[in-house]
VOKOLSE-827746 format. One record per residue (C-alpha): residue in three letters; chain; x negated, y negated, z. Coordinates in steps of 0.25 Angstrom, whole numbers. Last residue first. Layout:
# VOKOLSE-827746
code Ala; unit A; c1 X; c2 Y; c3 Z
...
***
This chain:
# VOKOLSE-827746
code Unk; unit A; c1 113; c2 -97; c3 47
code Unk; unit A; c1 102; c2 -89; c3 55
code Unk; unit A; c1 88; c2 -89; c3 53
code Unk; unit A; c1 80; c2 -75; c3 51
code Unk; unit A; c1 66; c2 -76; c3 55
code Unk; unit A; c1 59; c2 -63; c3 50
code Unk; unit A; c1 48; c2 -54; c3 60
code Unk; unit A; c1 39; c2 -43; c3 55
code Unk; unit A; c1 32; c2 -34; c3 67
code Unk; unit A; c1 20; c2 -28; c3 62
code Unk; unit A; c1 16; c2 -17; c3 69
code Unk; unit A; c1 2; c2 -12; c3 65
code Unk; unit A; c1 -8; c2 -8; c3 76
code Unk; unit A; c1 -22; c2 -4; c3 74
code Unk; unit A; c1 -25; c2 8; c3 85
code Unk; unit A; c1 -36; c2 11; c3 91
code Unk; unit A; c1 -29; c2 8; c3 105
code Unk; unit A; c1 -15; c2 3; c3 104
code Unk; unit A; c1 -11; c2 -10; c3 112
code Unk; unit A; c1 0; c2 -19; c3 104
code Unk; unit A; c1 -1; c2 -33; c3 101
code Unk; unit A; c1 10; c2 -42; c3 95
code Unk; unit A; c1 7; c2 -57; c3 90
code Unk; unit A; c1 12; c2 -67; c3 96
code Unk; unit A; c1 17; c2 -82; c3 89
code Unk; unit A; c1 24; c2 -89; c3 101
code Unk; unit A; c1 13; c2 -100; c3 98
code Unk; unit A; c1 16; c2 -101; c3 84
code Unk; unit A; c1 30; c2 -107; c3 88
code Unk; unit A; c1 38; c2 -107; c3 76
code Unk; unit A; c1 45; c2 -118; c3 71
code Unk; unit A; c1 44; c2 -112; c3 56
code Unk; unit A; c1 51; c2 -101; c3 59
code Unk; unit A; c1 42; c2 -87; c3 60
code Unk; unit A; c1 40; c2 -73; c3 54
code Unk; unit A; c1 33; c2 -61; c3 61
code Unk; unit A; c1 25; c2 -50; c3 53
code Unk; unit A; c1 17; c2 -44; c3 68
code Unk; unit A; c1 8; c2 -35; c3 68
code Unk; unit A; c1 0; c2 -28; c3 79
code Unk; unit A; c1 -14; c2 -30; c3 85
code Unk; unit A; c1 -20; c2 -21; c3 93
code Unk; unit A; c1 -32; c2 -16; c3 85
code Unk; unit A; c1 -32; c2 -29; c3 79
code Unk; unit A; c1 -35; c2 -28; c3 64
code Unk; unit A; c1 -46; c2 -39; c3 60
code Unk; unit A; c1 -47; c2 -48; c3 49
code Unk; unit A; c1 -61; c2 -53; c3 50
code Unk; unit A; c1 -61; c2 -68; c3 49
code Unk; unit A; c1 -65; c2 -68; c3 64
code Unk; unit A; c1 -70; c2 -80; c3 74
code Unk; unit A; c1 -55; c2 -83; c3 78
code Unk; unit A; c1 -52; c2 -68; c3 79
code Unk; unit A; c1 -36; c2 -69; c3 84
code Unk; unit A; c1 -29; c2 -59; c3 94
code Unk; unit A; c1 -14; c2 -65; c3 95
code Unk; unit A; c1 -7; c2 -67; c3 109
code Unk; unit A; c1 1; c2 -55; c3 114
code Unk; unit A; c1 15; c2 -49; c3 112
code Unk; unit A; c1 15; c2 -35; c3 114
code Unk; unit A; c1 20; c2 -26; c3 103
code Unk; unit A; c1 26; c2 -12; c3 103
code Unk; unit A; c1 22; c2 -2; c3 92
code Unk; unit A; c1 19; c2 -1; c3 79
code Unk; unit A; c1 6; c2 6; c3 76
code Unk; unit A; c1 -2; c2 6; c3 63
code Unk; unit A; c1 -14; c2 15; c3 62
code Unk; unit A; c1 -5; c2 25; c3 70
code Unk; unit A; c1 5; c2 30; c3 62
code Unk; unit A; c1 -5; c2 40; c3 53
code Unk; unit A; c1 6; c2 50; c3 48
code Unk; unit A; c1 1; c2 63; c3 47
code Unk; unit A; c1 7; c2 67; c3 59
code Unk; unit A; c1 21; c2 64; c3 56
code Unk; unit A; c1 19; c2 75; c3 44
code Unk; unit A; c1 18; c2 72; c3 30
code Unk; unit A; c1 25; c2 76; c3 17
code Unk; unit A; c1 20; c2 70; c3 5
code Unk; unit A; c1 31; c2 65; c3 -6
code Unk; unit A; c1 24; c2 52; c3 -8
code Unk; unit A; c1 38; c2 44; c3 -8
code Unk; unit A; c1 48; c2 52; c3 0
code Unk; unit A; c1 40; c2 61; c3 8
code Unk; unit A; c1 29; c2 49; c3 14
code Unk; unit A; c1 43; c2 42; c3 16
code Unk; unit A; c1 49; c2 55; c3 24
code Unk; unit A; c1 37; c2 55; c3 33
code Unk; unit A; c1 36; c2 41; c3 36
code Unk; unit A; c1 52; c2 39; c3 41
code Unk; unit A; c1 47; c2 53; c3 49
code Unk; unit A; c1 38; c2 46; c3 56
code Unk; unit A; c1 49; c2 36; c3 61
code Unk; unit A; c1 53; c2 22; c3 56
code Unk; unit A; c1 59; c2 13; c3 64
code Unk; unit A; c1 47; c2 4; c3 67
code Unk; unit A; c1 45; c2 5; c3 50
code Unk; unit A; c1 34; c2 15; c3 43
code Unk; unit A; c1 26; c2 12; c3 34
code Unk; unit A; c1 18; c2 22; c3 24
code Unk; unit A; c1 5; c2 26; c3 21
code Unk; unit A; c1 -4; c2 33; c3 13
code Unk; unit A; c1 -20; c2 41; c3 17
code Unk; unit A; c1 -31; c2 45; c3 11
code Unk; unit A; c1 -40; c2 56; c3 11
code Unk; unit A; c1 -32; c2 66; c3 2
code Unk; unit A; c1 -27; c2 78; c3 2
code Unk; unit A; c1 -15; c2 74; c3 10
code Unk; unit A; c1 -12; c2 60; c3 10
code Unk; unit A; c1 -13; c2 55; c3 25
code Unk; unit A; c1 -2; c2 46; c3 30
code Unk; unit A; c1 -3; c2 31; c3 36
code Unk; unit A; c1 7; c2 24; c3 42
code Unk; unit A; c1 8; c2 9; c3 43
code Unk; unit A; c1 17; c2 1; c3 49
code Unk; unit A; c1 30; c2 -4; c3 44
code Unk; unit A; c1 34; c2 -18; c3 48
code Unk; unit A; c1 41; c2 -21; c3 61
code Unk; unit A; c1 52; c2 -30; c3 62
code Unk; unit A; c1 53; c2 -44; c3 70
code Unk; unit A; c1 65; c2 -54; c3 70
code Unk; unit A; c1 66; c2 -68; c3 71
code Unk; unit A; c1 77; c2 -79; c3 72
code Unk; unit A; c1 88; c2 -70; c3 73
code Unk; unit A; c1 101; c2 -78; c3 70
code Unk; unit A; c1 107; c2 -65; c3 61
code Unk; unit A; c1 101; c2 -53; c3 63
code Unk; unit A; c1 91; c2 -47; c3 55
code Unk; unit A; c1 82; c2 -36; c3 51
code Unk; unit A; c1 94; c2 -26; c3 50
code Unk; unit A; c1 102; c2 -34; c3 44
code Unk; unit A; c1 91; c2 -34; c3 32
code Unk; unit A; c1 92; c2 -20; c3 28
code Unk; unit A; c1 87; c2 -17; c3 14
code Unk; unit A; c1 80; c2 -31; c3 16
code Unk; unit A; c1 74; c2 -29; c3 29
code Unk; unit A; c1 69; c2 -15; c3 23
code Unk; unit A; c1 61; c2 -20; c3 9
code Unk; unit A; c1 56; c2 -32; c3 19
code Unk; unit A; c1 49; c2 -23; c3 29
code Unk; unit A; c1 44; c2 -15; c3 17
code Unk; unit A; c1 39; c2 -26; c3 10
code Unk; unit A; c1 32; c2 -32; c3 22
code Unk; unit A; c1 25; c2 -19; c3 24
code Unk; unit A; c1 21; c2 -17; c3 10
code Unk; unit A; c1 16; c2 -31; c3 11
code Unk; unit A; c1 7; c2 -28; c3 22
code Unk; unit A; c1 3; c2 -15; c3 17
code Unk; unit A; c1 -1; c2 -18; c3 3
code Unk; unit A; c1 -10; c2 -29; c3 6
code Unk; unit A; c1 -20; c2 -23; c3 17
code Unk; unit A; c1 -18; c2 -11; c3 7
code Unk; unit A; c1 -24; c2 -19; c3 -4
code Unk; unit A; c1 -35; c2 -24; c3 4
code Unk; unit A; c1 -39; c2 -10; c3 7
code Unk; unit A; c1 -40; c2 -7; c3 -7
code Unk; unit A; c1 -47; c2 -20; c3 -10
code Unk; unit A; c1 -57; c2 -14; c3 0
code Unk; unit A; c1 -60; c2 -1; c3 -6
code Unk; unit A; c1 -60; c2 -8; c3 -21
code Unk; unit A; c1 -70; c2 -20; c3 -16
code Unk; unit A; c1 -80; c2 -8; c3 -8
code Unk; unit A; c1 -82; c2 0; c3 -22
code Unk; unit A; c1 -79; c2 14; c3 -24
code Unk; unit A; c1 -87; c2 24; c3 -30
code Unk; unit A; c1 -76; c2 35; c3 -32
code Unk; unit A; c1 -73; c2 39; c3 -18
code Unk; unit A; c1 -58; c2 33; c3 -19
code Unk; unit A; c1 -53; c2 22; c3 -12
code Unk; unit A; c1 -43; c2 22; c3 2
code Unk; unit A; c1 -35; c2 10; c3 10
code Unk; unit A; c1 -32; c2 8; c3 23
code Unk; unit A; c1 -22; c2 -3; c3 29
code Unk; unit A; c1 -19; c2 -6; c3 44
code Unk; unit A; c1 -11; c2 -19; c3 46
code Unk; unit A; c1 -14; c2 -28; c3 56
code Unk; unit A; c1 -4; c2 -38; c3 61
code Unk; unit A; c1 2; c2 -53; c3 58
code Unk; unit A; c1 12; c2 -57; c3 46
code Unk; unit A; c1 19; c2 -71; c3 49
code Unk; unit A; c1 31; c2 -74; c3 42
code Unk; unit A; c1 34; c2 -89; c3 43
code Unk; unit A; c1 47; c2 -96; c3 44
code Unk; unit A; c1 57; c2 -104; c3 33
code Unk; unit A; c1 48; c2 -112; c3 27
code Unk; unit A; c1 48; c2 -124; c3 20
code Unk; unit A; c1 36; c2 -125; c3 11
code Unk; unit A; c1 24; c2 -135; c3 9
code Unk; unit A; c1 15; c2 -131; c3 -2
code Unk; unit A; c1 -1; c2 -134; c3 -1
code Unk; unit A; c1 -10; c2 -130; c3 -13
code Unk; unit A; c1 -20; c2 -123; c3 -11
code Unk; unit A; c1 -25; c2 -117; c3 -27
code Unk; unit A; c1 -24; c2 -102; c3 -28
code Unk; unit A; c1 -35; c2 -92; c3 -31
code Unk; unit A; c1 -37; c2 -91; c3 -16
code Unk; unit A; c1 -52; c2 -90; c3 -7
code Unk; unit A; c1 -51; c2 -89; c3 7
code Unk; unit A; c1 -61; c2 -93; c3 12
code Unk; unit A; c1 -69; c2 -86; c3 25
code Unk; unit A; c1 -63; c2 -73; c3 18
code Unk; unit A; c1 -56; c2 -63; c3 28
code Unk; unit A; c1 -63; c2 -51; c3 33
code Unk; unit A; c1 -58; c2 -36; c3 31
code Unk; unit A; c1 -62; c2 -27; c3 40
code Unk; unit A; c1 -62; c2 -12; c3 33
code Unk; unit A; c1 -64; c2 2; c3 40
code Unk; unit A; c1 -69; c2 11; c3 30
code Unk; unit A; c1 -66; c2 25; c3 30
code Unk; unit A; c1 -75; c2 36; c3 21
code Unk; unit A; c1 -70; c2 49; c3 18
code Unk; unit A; c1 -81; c2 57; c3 17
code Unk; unit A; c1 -84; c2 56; c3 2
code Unk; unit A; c1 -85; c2 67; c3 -9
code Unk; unit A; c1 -96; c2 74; c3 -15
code Unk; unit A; c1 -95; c2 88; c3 -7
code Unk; unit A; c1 -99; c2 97; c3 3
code Unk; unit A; c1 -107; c2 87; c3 11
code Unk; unit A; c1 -97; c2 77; c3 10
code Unk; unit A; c1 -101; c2 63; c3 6
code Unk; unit A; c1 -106; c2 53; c3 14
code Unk; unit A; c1 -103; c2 37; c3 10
code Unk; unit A; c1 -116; c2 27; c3 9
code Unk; unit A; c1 -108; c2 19; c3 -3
code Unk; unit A; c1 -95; c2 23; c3 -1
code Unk; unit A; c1 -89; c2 10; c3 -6
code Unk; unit A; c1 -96; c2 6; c3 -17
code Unk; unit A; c1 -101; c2 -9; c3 -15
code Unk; unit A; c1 -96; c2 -18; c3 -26
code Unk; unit A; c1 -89; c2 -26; c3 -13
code Unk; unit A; c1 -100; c2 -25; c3 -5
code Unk; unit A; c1 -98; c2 -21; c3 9
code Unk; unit A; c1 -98; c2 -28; c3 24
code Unk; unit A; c1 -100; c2 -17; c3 35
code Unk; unit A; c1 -91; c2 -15; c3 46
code Unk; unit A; c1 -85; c2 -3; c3 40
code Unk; unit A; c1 -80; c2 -11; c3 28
code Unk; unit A; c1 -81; c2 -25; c3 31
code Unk; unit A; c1 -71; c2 -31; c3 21
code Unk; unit A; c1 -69; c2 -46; c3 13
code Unk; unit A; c1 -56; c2 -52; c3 12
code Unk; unit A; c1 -54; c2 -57; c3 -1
code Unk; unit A; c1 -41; c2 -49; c3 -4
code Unk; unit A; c1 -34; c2 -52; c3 9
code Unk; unit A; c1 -35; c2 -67; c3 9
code Unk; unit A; c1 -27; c2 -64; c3 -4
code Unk; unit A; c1 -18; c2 -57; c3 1
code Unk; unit A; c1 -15; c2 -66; c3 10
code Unk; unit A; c1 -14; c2 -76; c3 2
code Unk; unit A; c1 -1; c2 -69; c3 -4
code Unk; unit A; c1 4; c2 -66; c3 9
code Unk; unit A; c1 13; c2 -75; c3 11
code Unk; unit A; c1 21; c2 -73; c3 -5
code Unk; unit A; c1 23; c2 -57; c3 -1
code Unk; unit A; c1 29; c2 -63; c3 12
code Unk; unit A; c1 40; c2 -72; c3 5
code Unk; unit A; c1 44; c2 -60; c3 -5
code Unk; unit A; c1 46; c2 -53; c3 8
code Unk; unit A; c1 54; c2 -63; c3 15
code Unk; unit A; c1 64; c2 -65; c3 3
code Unk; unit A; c1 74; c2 -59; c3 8
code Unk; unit A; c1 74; c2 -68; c3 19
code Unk; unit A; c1 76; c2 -79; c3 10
code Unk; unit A; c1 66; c2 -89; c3 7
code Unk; unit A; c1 69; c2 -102; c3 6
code Unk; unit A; c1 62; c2 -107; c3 17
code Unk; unit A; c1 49; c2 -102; c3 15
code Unk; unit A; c1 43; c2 -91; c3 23
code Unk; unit A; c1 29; c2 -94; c3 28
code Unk; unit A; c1 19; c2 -82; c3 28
code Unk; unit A; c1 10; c2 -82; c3 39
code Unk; unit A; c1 -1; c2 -71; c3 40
code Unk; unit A; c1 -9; c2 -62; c3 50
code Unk; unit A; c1 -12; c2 -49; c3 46
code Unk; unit A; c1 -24; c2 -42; c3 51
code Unk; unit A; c1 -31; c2 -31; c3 44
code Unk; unit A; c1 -35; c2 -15; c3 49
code Unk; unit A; c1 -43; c2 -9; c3 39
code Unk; unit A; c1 -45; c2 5; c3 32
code Unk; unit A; c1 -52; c2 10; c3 21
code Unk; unit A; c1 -53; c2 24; c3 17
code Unk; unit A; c1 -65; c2 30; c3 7
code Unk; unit A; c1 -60; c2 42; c3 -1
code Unk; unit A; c1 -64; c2 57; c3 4
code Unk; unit A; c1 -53; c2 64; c3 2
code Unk; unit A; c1 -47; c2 57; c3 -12
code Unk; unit A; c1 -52; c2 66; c3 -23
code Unk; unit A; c1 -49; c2 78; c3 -15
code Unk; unit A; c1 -47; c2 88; c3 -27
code Unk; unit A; c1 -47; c2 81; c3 -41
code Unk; unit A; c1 -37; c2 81; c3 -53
code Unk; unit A; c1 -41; c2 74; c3 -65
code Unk; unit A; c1 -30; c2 66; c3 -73
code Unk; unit A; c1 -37; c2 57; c3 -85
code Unk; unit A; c1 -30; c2 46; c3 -91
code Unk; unit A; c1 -26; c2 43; c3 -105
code Unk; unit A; c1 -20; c2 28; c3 -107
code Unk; unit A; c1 -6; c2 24; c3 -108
code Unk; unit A; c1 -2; c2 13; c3 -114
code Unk; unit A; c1 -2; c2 -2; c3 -108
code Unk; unit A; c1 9; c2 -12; c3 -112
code Unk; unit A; c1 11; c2 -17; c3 -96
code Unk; unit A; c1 -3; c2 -18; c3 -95
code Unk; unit A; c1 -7; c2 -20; c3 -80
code Unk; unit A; c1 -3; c2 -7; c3 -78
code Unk; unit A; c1 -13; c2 1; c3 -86
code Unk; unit A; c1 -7; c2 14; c3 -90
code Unk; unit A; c1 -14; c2 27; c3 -87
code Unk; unit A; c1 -10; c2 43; c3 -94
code Unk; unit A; c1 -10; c2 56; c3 -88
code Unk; unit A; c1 -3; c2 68; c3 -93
code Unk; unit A; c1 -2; c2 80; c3 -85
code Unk; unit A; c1 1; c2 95; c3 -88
code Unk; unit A; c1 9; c2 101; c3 -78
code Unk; unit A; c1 14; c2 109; c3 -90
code Unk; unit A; c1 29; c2 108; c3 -87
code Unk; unit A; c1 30; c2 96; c3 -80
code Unk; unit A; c1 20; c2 88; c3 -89
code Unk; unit A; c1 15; c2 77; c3 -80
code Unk; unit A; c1 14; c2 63; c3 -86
code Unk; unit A; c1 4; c2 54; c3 -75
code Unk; unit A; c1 3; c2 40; c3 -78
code Unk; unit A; c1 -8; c2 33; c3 -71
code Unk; unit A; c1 -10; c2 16; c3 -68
code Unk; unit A; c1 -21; c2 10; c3 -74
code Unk; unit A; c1 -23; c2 -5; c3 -68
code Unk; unit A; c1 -37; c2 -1; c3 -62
code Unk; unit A; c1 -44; c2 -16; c3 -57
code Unk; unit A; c1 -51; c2 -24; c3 -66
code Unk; unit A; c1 -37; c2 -35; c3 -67
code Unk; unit A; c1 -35; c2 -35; c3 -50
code Unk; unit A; c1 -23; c2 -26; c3 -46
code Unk; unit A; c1 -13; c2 -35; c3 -37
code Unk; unit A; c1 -9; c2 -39; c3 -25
code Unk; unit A; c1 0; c2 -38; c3 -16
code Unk; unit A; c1 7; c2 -29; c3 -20
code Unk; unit A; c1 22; c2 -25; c3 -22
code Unk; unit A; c1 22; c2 -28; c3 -37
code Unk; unit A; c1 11; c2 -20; c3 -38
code Unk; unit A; c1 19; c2 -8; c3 -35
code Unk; unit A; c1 32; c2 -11; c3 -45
code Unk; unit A; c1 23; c2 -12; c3 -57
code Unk; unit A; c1 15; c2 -1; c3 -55
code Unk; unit A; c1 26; c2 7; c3 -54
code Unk; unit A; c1 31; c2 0; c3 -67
code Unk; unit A; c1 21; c2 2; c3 -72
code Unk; unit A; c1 17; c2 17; c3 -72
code Unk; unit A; c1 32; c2 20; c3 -72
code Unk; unit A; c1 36; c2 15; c3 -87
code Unk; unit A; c1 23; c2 23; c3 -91
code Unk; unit A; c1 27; c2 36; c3 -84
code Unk; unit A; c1 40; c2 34; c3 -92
code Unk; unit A; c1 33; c2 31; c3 -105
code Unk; unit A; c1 26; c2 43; c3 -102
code Unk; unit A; c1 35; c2 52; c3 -98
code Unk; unit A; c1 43; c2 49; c3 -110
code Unk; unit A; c1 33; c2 55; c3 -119
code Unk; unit A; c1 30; c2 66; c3 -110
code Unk; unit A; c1 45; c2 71; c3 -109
code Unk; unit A; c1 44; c2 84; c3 -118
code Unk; unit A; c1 34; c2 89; c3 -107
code Unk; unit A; c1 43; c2 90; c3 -96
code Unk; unit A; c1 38; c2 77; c3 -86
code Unk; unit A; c1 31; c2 75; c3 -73
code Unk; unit A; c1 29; c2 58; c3 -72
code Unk; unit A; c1 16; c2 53; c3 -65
code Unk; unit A; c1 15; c2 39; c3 -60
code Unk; unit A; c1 3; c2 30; c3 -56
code Unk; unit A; c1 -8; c2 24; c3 -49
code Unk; unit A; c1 1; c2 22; c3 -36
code Unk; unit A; c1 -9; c2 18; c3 -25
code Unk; unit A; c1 -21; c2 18; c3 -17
code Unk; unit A; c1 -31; c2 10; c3 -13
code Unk; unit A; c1 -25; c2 6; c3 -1
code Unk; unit A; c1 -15; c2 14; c3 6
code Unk; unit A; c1 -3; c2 18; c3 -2
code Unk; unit A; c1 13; c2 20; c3 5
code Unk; unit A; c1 17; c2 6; c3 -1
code Unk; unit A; c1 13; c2 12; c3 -17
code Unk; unit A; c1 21; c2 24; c3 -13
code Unk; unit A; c1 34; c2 15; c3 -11
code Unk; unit A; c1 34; c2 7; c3 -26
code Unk; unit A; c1 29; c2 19; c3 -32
code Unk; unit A; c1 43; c2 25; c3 -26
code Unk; unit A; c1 50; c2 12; c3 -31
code Unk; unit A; c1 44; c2 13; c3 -44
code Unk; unit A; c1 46; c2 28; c3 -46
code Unk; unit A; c1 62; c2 24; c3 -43
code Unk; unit A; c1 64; c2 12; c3 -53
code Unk; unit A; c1 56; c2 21; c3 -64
code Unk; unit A; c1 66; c2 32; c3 -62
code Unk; unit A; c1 63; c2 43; c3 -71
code Unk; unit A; c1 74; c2 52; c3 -75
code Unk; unit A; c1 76; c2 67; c3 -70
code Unk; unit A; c1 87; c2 61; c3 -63
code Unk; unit A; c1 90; c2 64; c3 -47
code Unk; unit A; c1 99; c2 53; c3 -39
code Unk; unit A; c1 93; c2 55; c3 -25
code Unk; unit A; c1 80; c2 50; c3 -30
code Unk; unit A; c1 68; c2 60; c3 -31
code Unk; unit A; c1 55; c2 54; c3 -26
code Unk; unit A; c1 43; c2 50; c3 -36
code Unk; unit A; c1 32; c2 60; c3 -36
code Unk; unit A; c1 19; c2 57; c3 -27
code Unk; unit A; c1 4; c2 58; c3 -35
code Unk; unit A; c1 -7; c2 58; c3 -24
code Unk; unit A; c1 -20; c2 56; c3 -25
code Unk; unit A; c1 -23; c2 50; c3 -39
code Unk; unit A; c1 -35; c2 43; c3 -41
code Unk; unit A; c1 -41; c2 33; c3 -52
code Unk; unit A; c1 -55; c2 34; c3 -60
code Unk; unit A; c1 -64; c2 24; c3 -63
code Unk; unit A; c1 -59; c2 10; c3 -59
code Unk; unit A; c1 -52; c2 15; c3 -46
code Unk; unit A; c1 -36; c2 18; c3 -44
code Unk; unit A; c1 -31; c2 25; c3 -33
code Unk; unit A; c1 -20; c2 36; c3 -31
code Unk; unit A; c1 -6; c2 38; c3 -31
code Unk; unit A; c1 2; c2 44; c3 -43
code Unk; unit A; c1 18; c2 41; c3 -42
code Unk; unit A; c1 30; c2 52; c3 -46
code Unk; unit A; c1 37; c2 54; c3 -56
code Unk; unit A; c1 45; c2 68; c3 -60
code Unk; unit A; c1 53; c2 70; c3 -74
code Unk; unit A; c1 62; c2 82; c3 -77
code Unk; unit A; c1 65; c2 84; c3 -64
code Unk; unit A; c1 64; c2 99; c3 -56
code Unk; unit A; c1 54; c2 92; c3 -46
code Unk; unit A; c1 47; c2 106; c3 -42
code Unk; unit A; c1 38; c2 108; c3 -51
code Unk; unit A; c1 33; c2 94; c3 -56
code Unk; unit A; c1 33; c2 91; c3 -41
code Unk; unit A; c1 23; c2 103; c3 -40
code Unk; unit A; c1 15; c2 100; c3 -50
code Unk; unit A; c1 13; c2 85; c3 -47
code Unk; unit A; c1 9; c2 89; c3 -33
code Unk; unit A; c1 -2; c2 101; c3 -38
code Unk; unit A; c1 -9; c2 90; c3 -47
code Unk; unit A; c1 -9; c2 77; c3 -33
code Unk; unit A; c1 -15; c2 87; c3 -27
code Unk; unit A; c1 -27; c2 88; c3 -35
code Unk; unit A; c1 -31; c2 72; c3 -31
code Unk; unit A; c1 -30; c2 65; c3 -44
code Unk; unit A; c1 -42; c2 58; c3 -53
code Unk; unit A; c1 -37; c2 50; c3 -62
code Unk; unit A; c1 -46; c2 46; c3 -74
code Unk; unit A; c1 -43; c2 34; c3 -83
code Unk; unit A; c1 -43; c2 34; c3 -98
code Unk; unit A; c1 -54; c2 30; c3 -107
***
């Protein structure tokens, strides 16, 4: 038996009006939504952006990148499940070996960036979607991904109105604080590559944290909304929030053997700050261990997305970054900004840069998820970058919790060995309510 895709209706009357109005031959374009061992949802569906040099080819390189971009712009629990390609009728068998081609490589190209990976019992299926252009008619099929040889396999495609107002959204605030030693052999062009290896335990001290949800301690087999209203007028959920702690293990437990290695290193990178993440599960009997993992997930996602990003830019311009003799230099990471998705109940996100304006946002949310928003919408507020005061470090001796300061900011700073960890600060900034985010990342360059 195939799987079942249940799609919010909006995502019926966006497909026919690109397939209207795009004047190609073949449109692509991405399926967003969230995976679930029953059924699977589709919330929005977001075509691939034209290039400057129009063909009515498909370019697998450039739907790559774009799914490469949306999957950076997706809160927890959600993400790319698919492709869809609108095609004239006498093309369906090419469609679907094109549509097969782009099912995995997308899926490819997006898990490369994580950091981590789908665990074997969880959903692997990925949806390919053949629109007749003519006919409207659709045709839908699901590959597993993990398979490289894998045939399609019927699916079903049901339309639903409002099928994602009412799910459950967890948020949590967590502190960063890690020391990454940089080798002496890396280049600076390597920086990133030298980060992603750091943090390799922590994600792992990540993954077996265990969560207060709402103050209260929860079973992992528990469903979620056990003891959650419904509406009066119908048999949906209130939307329900859930504000997370998440504690860190007494032991930390590691598949690998310790063994001790002694390196010569260049510097330390030192990541420090709070980061605000949110992620969102759908209202079909969901248990506590897949809400939380969803968060967890964002936790990850966000901090390496940051790092890559930062990196992405230095090397596209890395003059700009550095002048020559400078022993240390700081640069902000992108925050945070949070964007409602019409019609649903969840929200996306972007990152914006210290130079970047409001408008920078707007035109990105344009470009890749073809939605236009207004300044307004755009929630600049659960991350704040502004000035820093140097000031000594809160610490919570007595705690394992990790906690968010409500006044604490972020700082990404790397050292030479011979540092001083007493001249070691870390920026605070006064903002009531308010969880601050304004990483500062800071890269040793030796001279000649």
């Amino acid at each position: 038996m195939g799987r079942t895709y249940f799609v919010e209706d909006s995502v019926e009357q966006y497909l026919q009006h690109i397939l209207d109005t795009s004047g190609k031959a073949c449109v692509t374009g991405l399926l967003i939504g969230q995976c679930s061992p029953q059924r699977d949802f589709v919330l929005l569906a977001v075509r691939t952006p034209p290039k400057e040099t129009q063909s009515d080819e498909v370019d697998e390189e450039w739907v790559v990148e774009h799914a490469t971009q949306v999957s950076r712009m997706l809160p927890g629990g959600l993400a790319v499940l698919g492709v869809f390609l609108g095609a004239a009728p006498e093309l369906s068998v090419q469609a679907q070996n094109i549509l097969r081609r782009l099912v995995f490589a997308v899926e490819k190209s997006i898990t490369k960036a994580r950091l981590w990976k789908l665990a074997n019992d969880e959903v692997h299926d990925r949806v390919a979607l053949n629109i007749s252009s003519e006919t409207k008619k659709v045709l839908c099929r699901s590959f597993d991904v993990k398979d490289p040889k894998s045939s399609a396999k019927p699916a079903d495609w049901k339309y639903q109105t409002g099928l994602s107002a009412s799910w459950p959204v967890l948020e949590c605030n967590v502190e960063v604080d890690l020391q990454v030693p940089v080798p002496a052999d890396f280049a600076n062009r390597e920086l990133d590559k030298c980060i992603e290896n750091g943090l390799k335990e922590w994600v792992r001290l990540i993954q077996q944290c265990s969560c207060i949800l709402n103050g209260k301690v929860m079973g992992l087999d528990k469903d979620l909304l056990d003891g959650t209203k419904k509406k009066a007028s119908s048999q949906q959920f209130v939307q329900q929030p859930f504000v997370v702690q998440l504690l860190r293990p007494s032991k930390f437990k590691t598949d690998d053997r310790s063994t001790a290695l002694v390196q010569k290193s260049s510097g330390t990178v030192v990541l420090k700050g709070v980061v605000h993440c949110k992620a969102y599960i759908h209202t079909n009997k969901p248990k506590v261990k897949d809400a939380v993992q969803a968060l967890k997930r964002d936790v990850l996602n966000t901090v390496a997305i940051r790092s890559q990003m930062l990196f992405e830019d230095f090397y596209l311009d890395p003059e700009g970054y550095t002048e020559k003799g400078a022993r240390t230099e700081e640069y902000p990471l992108p925050k945070r900004v949070f964007v409602p998705l019409a019609g649903t109940g969840v929200m996306i996100c972007d990152y914006m840069f210290k130079d970047e304006a409001p408008k920078d946002i707007q035109f990105r949310i344009k470009e890749l998820l073809d939605l236009d928003v207004k300044e307004d919408q755009l929630d600049m507020l659960l991350e704040i970058d502004s000035a820093i005061k140097l000031a000594p470090k809160t610490s919570h001796p007595q705690s394992n919790i990790v906690v968010a300061e409500p006044e604490t900011s972020q700082l990404l700073e790397m050292f030479p060995d011979d540092y001083n960890p007493m001249q070691l600060k870390v920026g605070v900034v006064i903002a009531a309510g308010v969880v601050l985010f304004a990483v500062v990342f800071s890269v040793i360059f030796f001279s000649d």
